[in-house]
C-alpha positions in Angstrom: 20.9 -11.5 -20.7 19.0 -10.5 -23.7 17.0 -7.2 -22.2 15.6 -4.2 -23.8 16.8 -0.8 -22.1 13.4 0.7 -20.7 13.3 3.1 -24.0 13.4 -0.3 -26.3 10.6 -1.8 -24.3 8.3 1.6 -24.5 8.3 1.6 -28.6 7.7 -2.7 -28.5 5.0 -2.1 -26.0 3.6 0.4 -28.1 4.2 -1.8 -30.9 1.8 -4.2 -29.7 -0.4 -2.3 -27.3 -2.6 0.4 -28.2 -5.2 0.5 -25.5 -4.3 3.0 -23.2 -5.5 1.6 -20.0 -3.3 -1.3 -21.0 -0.4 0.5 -21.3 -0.8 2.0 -17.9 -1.3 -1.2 -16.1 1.7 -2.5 -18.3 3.8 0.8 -16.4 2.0 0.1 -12.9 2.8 -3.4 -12.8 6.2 -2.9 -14.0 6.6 -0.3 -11.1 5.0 -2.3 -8.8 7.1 -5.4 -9.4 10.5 -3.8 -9.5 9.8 -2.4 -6.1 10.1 -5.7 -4.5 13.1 -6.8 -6.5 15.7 -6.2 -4.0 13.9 -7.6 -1.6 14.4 -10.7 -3.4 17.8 -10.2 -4.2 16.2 -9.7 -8.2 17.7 -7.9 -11.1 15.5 -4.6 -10.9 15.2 -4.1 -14.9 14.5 -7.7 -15.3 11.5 -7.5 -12.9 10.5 -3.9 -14.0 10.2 -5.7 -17.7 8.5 -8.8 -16.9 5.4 -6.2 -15.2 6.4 -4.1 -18.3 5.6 -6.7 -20.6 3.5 -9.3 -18.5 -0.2 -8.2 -20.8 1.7 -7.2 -24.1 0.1 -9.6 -26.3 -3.8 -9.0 -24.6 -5.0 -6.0 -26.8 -4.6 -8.0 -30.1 -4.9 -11.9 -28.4 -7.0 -12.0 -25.3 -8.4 -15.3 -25.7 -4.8 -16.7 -26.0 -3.2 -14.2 -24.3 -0.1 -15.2 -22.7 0.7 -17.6 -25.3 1.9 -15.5 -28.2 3.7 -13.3 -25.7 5.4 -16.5 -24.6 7.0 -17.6 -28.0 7.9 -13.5 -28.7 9.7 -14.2 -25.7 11.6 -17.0 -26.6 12.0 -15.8 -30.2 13.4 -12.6 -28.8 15.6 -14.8 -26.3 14.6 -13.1 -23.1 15.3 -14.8 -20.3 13.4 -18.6 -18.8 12.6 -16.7 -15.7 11.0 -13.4 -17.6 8.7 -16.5 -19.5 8.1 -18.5 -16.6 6.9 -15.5 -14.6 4.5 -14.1 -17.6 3.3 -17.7 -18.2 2.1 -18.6 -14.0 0.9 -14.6 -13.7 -2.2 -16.6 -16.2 -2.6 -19.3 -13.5 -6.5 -20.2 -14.1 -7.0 -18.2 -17.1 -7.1 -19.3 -20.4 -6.0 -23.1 -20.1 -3.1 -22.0 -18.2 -2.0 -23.7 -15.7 1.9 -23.0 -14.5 2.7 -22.5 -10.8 4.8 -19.8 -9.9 7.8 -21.1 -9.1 10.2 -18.4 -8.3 9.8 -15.1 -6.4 10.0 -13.2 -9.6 6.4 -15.3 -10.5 5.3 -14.5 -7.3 5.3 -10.8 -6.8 4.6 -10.5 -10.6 0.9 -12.5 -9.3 0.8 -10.2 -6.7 1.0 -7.1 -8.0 -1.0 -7.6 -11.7 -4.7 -7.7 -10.3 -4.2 -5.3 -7.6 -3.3 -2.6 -9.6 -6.0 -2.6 -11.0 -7.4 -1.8 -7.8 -5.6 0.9 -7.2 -6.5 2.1 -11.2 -10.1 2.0 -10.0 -10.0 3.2 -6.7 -8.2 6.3 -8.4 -11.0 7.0 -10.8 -13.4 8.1 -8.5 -10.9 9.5 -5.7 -8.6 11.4 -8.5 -5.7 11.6 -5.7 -2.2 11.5 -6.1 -1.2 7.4 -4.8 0.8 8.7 -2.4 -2.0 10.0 -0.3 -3.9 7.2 -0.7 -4.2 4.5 2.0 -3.7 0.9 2.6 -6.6 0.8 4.6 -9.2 2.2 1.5 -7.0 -0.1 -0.6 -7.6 -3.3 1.2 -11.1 -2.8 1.9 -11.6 -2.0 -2.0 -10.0 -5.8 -2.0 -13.1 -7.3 0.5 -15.4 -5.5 -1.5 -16.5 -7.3 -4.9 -18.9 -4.9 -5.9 -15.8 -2.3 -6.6 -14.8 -3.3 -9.8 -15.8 -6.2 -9.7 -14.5 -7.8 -12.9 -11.1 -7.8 -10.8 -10.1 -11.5 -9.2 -9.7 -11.2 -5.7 -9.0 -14.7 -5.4 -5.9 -14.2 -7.7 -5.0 -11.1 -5.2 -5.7 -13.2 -2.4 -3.9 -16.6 -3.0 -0.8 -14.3 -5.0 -0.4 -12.2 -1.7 -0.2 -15.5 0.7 2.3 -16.8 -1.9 4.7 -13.5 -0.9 4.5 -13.8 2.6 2.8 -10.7 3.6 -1.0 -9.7 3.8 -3.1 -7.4 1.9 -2.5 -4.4 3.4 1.3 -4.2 4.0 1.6 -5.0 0.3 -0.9 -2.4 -0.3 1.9 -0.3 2.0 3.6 -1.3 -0.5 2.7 -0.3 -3.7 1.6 2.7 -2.5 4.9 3.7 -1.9 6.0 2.4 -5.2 3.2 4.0 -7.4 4.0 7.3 -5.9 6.7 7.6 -8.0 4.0 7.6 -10.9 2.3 10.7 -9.5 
């Protein structure tokens, strides 16, 4: 397998990523995602780079984005299931329209939009995420006035596609994201 080390991946992030609300979500989703990998019997780095790397063409190509991030991928020969999971993670946006096939898809659907949740919902309560709660996190989900450019569709349908409901993987992340504080 063709895989940066975490230090490769920081300086090609940066490479292509100057926003720097993008390259938090890059690390929370990252984070967020490798938390469930052996749960899945997944390759941790693997999983911890396709979150890592899931928006890195977005600052420069939004209106195409994951597409040039798709054939970086392959020119860089990452791995089919790194591409297939950054490819359905765009399920309904921009003319994509990939299923997520594998659980690597899956959790990487489930963890992109709601971390941005958890981005807002730390904005106005500036608290580490470990004292945060799953509760205030899933009823920021219900509520679509809370930053509301956020799909909760997407964190719906992605969450149902893991087995578990929107709380427990709240739980979840919680726990994960601590390690952030």
């Amino acid at each position: 397998m063709n895989l940066p080390t975490k230090e490769q991946a920081k300086e090609i992030l940066e490479n292509h990523v100057s926003d720097t609300y993008q390259r938090l979500h890059a690390l929370m989703v990252a984070t967020a995602t490798a938390s469930y990998a052996n749960q899945y019997d997944g390759d941790e780095h693997l999983w911890w780079l396709t979150g890592y790397f899931h928006d890195i063409d977005f600052d420069q190509y939004p209106e195409t984005h994951p597409g040039p991030s798709l054939e970086w991928f392959k020119e860089w020969d990452y791995p089919n299931e790194l591409i297939h999971a950054v490819e359905a993670h765009a399920l309904g946006y921009n003319g994509f329209t990939t299923q997520p096939q594998t659980d690597l898809a899956r959790v990487l659907l489930a963890c992109d939009e709601i971390s941005g949740i958890f981005y807002a919902y730390q904005k106005l309560n500036p608290i580490p995420f470990a004292e945060m709660k799953a509760k205030s996190i899933a009823k920021r989900v219900r509520d679509k006035g809370f930053a509301p450019k956020i799909d909760r569709d997407h964190i719906n349908t992605a969450v149902d596609r893991i087995g578990i409901d929107v709380p427990t993987h709240a739980q979840n992340l919680i726990t994960a994201f601590s390690i952030l504080d």
